[in-house]
C-alpha positions in Angstrom: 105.2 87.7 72.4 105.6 89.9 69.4 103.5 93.1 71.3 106.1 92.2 74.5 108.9 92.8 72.0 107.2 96.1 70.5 106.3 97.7 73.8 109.7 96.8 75.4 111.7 98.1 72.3 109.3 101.1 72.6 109.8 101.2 76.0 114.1 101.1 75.5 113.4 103.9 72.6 111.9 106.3 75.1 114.9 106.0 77.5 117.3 106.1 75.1 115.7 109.5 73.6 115.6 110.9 77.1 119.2 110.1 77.9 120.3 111.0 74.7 118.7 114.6 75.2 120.7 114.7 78.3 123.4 117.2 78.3 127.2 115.4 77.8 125.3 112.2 77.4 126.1 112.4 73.3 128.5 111.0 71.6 131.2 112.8 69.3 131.5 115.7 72.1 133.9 118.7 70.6 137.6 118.1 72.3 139.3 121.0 73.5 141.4 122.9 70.8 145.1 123.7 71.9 144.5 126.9 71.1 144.1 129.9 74.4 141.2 131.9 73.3 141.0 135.4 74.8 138.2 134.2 77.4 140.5 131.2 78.7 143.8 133.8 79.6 141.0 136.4 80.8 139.5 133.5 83.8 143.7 132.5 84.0 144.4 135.9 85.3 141.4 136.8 86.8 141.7 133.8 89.4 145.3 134.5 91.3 144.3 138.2 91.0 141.3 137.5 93.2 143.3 135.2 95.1 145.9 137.7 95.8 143.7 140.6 96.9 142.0 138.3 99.2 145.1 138.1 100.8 146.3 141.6 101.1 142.5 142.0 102.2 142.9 140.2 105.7 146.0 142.5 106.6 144.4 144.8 108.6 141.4 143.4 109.7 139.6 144.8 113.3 138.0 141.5 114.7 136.8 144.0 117.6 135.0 146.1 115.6 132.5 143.3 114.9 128.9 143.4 116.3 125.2 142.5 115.2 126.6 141.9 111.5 129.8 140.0 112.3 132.3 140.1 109.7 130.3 141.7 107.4 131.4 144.9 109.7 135.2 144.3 109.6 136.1 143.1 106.4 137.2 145.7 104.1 136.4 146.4 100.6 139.3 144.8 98.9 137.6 141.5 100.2 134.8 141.9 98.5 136.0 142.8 95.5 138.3 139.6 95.2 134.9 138.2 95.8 132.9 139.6 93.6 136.4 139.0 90.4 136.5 135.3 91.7 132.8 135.0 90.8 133.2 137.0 87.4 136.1 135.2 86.5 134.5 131.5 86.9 131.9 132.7 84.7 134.3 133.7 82.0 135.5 130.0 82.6 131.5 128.9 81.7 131.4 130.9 79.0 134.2 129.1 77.1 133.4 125.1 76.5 137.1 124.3 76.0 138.0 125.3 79.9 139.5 122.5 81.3 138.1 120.6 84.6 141.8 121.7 86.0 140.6 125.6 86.1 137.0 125.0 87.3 138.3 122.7 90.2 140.8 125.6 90.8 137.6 128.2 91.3 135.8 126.4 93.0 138.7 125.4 95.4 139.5 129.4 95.1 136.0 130.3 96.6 136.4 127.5 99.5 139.5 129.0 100.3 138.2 132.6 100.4 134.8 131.9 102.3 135.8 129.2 104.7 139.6 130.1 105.3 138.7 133.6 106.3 138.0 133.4 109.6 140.7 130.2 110.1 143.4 132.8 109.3 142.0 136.3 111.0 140.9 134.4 114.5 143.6 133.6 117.2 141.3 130.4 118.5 138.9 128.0 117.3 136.2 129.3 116.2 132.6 128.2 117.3 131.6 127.2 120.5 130.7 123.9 119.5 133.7 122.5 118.1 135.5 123.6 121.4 133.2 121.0 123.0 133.7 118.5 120.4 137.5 118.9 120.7 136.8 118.6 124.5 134.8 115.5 124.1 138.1 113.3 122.1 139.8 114.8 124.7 138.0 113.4 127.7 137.9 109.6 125.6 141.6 109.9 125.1 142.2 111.0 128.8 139.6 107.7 130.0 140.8 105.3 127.7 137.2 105.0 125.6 133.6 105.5 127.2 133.5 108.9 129.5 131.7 108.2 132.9 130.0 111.1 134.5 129.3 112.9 131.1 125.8 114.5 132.5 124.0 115.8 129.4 127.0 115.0 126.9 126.0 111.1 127.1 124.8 110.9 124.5 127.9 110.9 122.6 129.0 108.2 124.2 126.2 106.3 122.6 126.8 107.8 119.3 130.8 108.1 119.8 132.3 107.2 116.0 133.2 110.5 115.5 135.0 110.7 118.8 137.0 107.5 118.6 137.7 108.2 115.5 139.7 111.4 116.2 141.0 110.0 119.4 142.4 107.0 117.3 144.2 109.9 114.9 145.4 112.0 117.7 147.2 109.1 119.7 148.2 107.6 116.3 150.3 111.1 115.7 151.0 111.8 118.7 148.9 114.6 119.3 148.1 115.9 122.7 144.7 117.0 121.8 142.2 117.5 118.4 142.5 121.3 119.1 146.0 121.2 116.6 144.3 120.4 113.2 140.5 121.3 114.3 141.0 125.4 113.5 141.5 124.4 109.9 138.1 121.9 109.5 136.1 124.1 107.6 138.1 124.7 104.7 139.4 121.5 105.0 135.9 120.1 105.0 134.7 121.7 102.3 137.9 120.6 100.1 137.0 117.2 100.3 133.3 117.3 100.2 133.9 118.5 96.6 135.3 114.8 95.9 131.7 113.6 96.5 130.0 116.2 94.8 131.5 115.8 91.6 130.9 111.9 91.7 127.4 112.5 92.5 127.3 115.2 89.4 128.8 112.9 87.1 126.4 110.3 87.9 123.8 112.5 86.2 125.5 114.6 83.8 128.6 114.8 81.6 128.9 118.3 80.7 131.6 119.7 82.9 129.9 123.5 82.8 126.9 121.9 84.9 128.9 119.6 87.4 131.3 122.8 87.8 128.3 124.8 87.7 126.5 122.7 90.6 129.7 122.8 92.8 129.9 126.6 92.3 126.4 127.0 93.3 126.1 124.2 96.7 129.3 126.3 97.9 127.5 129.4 97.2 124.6 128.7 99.2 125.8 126.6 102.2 124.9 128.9 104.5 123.8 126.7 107.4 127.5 126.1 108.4 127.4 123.2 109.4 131.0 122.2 108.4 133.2 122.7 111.9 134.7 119.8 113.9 131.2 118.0 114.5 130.1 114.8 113.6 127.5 116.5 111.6 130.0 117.4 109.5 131.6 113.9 109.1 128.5 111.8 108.9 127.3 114.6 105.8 130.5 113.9 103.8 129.7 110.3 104.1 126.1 111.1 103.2 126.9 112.6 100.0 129.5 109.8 99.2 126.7 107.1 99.5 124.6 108.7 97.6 126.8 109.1 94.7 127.6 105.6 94.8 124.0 104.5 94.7 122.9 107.1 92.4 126.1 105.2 90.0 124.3 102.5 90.3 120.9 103.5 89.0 119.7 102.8 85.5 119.1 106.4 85.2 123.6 106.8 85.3 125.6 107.8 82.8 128.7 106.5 84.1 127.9 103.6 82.6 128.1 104.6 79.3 131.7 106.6 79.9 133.2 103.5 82.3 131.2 100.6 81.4 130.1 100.3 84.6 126.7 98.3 85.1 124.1 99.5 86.8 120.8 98.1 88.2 123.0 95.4 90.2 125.6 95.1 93.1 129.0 94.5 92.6 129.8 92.9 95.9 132.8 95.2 96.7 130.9 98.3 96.0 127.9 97.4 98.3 130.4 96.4 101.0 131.5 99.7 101.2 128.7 101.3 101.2 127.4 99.5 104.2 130.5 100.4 105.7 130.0 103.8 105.0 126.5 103.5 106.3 128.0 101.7 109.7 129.9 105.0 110.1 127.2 107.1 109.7 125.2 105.6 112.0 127.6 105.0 115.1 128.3 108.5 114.2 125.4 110.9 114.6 121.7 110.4 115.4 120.4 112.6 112.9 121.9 112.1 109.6 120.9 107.8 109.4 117.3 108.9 109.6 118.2 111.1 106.7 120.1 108.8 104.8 117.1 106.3 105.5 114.5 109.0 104.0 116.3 109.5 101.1 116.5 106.2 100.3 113.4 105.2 101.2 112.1 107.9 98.3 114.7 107.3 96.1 112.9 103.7 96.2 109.3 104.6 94.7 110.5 104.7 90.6 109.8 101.2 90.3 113.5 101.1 87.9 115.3 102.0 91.4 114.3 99.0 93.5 116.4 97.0 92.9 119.6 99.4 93.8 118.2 100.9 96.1 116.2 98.1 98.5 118.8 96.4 99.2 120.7 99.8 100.9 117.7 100.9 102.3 117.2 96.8 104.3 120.9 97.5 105.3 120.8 100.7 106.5 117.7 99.7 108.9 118.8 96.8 109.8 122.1 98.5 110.9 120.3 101.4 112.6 118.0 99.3 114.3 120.4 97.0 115.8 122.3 100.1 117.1 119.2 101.2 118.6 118.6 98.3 120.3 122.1 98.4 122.0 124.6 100.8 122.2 121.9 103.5 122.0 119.3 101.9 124.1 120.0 103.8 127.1 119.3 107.2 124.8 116.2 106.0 122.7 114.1 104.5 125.8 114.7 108.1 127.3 113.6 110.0 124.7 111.1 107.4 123.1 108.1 109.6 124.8 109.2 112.8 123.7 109.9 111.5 120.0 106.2 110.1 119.5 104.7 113.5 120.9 106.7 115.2 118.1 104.9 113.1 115.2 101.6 114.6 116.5 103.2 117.9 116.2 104.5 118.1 112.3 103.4 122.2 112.0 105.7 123.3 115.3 108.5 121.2 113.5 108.6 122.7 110.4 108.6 126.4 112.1 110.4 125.4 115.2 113.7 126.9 114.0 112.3 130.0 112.9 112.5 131.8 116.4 111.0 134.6 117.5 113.3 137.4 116.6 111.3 140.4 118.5 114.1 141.2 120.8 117.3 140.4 118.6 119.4 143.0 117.8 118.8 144.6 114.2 121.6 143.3 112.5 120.7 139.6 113.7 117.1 140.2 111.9 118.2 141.6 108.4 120.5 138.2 109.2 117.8 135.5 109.9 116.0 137.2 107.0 118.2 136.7 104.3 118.9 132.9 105.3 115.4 132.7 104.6 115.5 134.3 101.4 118.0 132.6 100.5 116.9 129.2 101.2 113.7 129.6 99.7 115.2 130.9 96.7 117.1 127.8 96.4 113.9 125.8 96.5 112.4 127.6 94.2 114.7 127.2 91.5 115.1 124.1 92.0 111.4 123.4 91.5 111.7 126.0 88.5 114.2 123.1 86.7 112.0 120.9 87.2 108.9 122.2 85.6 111.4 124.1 82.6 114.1 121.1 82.3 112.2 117.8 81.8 115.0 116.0 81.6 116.1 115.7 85.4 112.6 114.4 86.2 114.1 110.9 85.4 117.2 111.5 87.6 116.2 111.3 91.4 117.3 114.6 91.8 114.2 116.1 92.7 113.1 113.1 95.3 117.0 114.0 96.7 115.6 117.6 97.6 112.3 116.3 98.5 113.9 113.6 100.8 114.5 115.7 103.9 110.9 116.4 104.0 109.5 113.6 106.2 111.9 113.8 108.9 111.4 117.8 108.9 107.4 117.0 109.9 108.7 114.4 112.6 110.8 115.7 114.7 112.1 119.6 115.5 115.7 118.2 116.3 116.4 120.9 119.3 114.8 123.9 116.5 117.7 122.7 114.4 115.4 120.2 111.8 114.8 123.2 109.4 118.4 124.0 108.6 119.6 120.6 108.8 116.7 119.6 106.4 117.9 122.6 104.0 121.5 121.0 104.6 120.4 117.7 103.3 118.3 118.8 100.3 121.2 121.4 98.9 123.5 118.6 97.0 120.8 117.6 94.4 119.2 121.2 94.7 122.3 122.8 93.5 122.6 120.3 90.7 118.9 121.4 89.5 119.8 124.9 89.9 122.8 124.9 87.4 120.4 122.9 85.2 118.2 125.4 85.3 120.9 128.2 84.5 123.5 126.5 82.1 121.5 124.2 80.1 120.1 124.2 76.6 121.0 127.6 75.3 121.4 128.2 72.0 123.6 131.1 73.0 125.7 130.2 75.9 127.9 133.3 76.5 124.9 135.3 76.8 123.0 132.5 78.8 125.7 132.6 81.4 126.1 136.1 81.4 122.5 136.5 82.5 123.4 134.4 85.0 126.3 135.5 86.7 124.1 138.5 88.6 122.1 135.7 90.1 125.7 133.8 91.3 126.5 137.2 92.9 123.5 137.5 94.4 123.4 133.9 96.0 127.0 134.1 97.4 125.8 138.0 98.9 123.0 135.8 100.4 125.5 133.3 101.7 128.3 135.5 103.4 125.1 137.0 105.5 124.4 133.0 106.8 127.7 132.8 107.3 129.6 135.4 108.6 127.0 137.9 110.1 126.9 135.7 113.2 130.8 136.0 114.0 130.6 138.2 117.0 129.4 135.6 118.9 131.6 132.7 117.6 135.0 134.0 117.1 136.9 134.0 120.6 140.1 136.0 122.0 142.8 134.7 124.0 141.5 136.1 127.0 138.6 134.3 126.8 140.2 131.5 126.5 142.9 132.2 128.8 139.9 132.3 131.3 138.4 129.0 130.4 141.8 126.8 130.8 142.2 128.5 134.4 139.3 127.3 135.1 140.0 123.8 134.4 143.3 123.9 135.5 142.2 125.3 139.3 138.3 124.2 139.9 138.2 121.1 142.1 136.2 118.2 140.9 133.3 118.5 141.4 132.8 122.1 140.8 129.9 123.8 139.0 130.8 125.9 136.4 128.1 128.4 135.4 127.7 130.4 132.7 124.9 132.8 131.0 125.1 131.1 127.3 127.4 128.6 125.8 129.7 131.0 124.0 133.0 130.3 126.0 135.6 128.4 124.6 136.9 125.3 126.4 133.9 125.1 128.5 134.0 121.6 128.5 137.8 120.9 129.1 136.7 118.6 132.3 133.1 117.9 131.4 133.3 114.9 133.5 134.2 116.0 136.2 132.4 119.2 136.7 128.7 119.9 135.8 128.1 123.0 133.7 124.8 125.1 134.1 123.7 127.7 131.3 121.3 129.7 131.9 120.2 130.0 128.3 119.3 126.5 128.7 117.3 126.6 131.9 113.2 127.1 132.0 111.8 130.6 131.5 111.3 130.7 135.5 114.8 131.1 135.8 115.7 132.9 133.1 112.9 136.1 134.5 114.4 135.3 138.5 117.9 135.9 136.8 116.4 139.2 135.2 114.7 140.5 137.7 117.4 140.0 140.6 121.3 138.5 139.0 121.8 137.3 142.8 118.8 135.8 143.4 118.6 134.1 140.0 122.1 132.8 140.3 121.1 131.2 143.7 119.9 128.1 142.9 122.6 127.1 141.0 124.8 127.5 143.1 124.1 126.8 146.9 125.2 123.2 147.2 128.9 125.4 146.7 131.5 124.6 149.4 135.3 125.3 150.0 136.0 121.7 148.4 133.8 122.2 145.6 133.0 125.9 144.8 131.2 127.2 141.9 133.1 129.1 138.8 130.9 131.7 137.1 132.4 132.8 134.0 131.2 135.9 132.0 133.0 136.6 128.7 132.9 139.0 126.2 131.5 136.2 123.3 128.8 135.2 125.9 127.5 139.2 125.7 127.7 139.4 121.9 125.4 136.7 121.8 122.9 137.5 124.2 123.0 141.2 122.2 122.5 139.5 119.1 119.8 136.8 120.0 118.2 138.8 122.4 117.8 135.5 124.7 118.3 137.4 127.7 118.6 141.3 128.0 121.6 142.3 126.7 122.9 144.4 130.0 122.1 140.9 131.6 125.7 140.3 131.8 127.1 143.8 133.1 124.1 143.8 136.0 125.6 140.6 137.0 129.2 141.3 136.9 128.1 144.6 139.0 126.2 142.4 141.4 128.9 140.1 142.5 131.9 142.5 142.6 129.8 143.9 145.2 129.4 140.8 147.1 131.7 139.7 149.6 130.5 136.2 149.4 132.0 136.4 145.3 135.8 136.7 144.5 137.0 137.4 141.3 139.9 135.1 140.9 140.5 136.0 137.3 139.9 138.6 135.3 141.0 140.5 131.7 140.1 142.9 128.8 137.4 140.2 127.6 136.8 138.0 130.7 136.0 137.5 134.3 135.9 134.7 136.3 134.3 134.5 140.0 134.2 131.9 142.4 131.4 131.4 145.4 132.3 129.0 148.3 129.5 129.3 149.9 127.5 132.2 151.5 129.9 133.8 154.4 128.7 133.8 157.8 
């Protein structure tokens, strides 16, 4: 009994020691003096002088000037130097311990504003492809009361629709017409909240407000993947992150107990309940992001100290998941079941799958796809360079947070998207490690962050390559969309609607009721028939065209920026076959502008 008590008071000794050597996890912490030091009025001034150049920055900016390098072509210099005094400034705000968690939320909030509200307030339309079809999608449930019949290959949200009801719900319950109204502003909206689970998540490890600032500073800095638009993605992450700071509260490892006097190792039953509600959400949701959550918790479960948190998520979550696989998504899984089990044999082509071949890209889309590699793989490695040089983390589950992604990377390639989406997943806890690594233990701290700041520029020059140098392709004119909506205000049901990629905005305004072909999306055959002959390659597609139900072929400006860039399909592939079917009598072009055509086919004229 005696050696129990040693070796347990040992044992309680150790953990102490290591929490006690955790930064902000002393006692006696300095309070801020009431006195404004010269560093604290420098970051005061600094921040609405960035601000404020940002601004006068966007004035007299030439959208159609953008091509291989998107915005990084347009913008002018007084954007980036708002930039590069917004980043300066925030690390005169490190520099001093006595800044206040008022001016650190207002940088950070600063640099969401000036990365993600950029292109919110220079673009006329929503921006991205993809969040046109999601707007479409609430759309179509609003317009059928619930479940969408005839969906074709957007079923799958039906069997995944949380999101969707969700906003439909909203829209009705304002009295919106449509999701397009408040979609334009998700990113930086996003991103705004996100920071609430962040910090939560932060805290849960740390108490010194330089690293949990620091950590938000640097996830912002390096979310280049952009996944943030009006997507599910984007709303089963920020519920990702949220249960993850809850659970990571509840570890023994947290030092919000000893600030809150909140326990740890145990359920409170309110607490769990909403994070299985959370965990309902994210599961009815999105199919990607519960095998995540499951990954992540499955790891987080192998410190024998985390069980008993952790299990009792991890049962729920599978449970959960596994009833909604056997029913709403049934239809879905027994599909793809076949295809799913061929990709476990098949880890290597996961892991590379994203990383296309970029051969026939335009130049500007290389450097592009370059530095999103660099970028990510400097994120990894300095994350793995805290963990080695900052012992303390080990003991925090930060490092089996970036780890977690991992397993689901090898399983499946998730459409060439796993990659990213992996990177995605694993930036949260990486970021933490990263300021860690850059903030912590410095017996000088001025000159310790000072060192650092170069590196902060050069992650957020990394970032606004990810982010913006694809922009050509995803920011849309008025024309274009002017084209789209006569399209679905004129084409019959029925109607095919063809196009070379997805780039056109409010392509899927009547998704169920007319089938959409994209020849990005069809098998190499038809890609090279398209090449070699537009007419002969458009064919296929469209014979079963009559005067009841004609076929709509829309070319847009977007669409050719994005075959120029990706180099999918030759990049004259467009004007060859707007050439080919204004010479065509069986062709009429029934709309066209500056930065769109539309033609229709009725069948081949006798």
């Amino acid at each position: 009994m005696g050696k129990l008590q040693t070796l347990t008071s040992g044992r309680m000794a150790s953990f102490t020691g290591a929490m006690a050597r955790r930064p902000g996890t002393v006692a006696g912490e300095r309070r801020p003096s009431g006195r404004t030091t010269a560093r604290q009025w420098t970051a005061r001034c600094v921040l609405p002088l960035a601000l404020t150049l940002w601004l006068l920055s966007l004035r007299h900016v030439r959208l159609a000037g953008m091509r291989d390098l998107g915005l990084l072509q347009v913008l002018p210099v007084l954007f980036w130097v708002a930039l590069g005094l917004l980043t300066l400034g925030f690390c005169f705000a490190l520099t001093d311990r006595r800044t206040s968690g008022g001016w650190f939320a207002a940088y950070v909030l600063g640099l969401i504003a000036v990365i993600h509200a950029t292109p919110t307030l220079l673009y006329p339309t929503l921006r991205y492809s993809w969040a046109w079809k999601h707007v479409a999608v609430v759309d179509a449930v609003i317009r059928n009361g619930g479940e969408v019949p005839h969906a074709g290959k957007l079923t799958i949200y039906n069997q995944w629709p949380g999101f969707f009801d969700l906003n439909a719900f909203f829209a009705q319950a304002t009295g919106l017409d449509s999701a397009l109204g408040y979609a334009t502003w998700t990113p930086p909206a996003f991103n705004a909240v996100l920071l609430g689970p962040l910090l939560l998540l932060y805290r849960t490890v740390t108490r010194d407000r330089r690293l949990i600032w620091g950590a938000a500073w640097v996830y912002y800095s390096c979310s280049w993947v952009g996944q943030d638009y009006f997507a599910p993605q984007a709303f089963a992450f920020l519920l990702f992150v949220t249960v993850f700071a809850l659970v990571m509260g509840q570890l023994p490892t947290s030092v919000l107990h000893e600030r809150s006097g909140i326990r740890t190792g145990r359920w409170p039953a309110g607490r769990f309940a909403l994070v299985m509600v959370l965990v309902a959400a994210i599961i009815t949701s999105h199919p990607l992001t519960p095998l995540m959550l499951i990954s992540a918790l499955v790891v987080l479960s192998l410190p024998r100290r985390n069980r008993r948190v952790v299990l009792p998520v991890l049962a729920g979550s599978l449970l959960l998941n596994a009833a909604w696989y056997a029913t709403v998504a049934r239809p879905y899984i027994s599909e793809n079941l076949r295809d799913f089990l061929n990709s476990l044999l098949k880890p290597d082509t996961n892991v590379v799958s994203g990383l296309a071949t970029l051969g026939t890209a335009a130049p500007g889309h290389v450097v592009v796809a370059w530095v999103d590699r660099g970028l990510s793989a400097t994120v990894f490695l300095l994350a793995a360079i805290a963990f080695v040089a900052r012992p303390w983390v080990r003991r925090t589950g930060l490092p089996l947070l970036v780890l977690a992604p991992m397993p689901v990377l090898a399983a499946n390639a998730y459409g060439g998207e796993m990659i990213f989406r992996a990177y995605l997943f694993a930036l949260p806890a990486a970021s933490l490690l990263i300021a860690v690594l850059l903030l912590d233990r410095a017996r000088r701290p001025r000159l310790q962050v000072l060192a650092a700041c170069p590196l902060l520029l050069a992650l957020l020059g990394g970032l606004v390559f990810g982010y913006y140098g694809k922009e050509s392709a995803n920011y849309f004119t008025k024309d274009e969309v002017a084209a789209a909506r006569f399209v679905a205000a004129t084409a019959p049901p029925g109607s095919t609607i063809v196009t070379l990629t997805s780039a056109v905005p409010g392509l899927y305004l009547r998704y169920d009721e007319n089938p959409q072909v994209e020849f990005t999306q069809q098998d190499l055959d038809d890609r090279l028939r398209l090449v070699r002959n537009p007419l002969e390659g458009l064919e296929g597609f469209v014979q079963r065209a009559s005067p009841r139900q004609p076929a709509y072929i829309i070319l847009s400006r977007a669409q050719g920026a994005e075959l120029y860039q990706t180099g999918v399909l030759p990049a004259d592939t467009m004007q060859r076959l707007d050439t080919a079917m204004a010479n065509d009598p069986d062709y009429t072009a029934v709309y066209r502008s500056e930065d769109a055509v539309v033609y229709r086919y009725q069948g081949a004229k006798s």
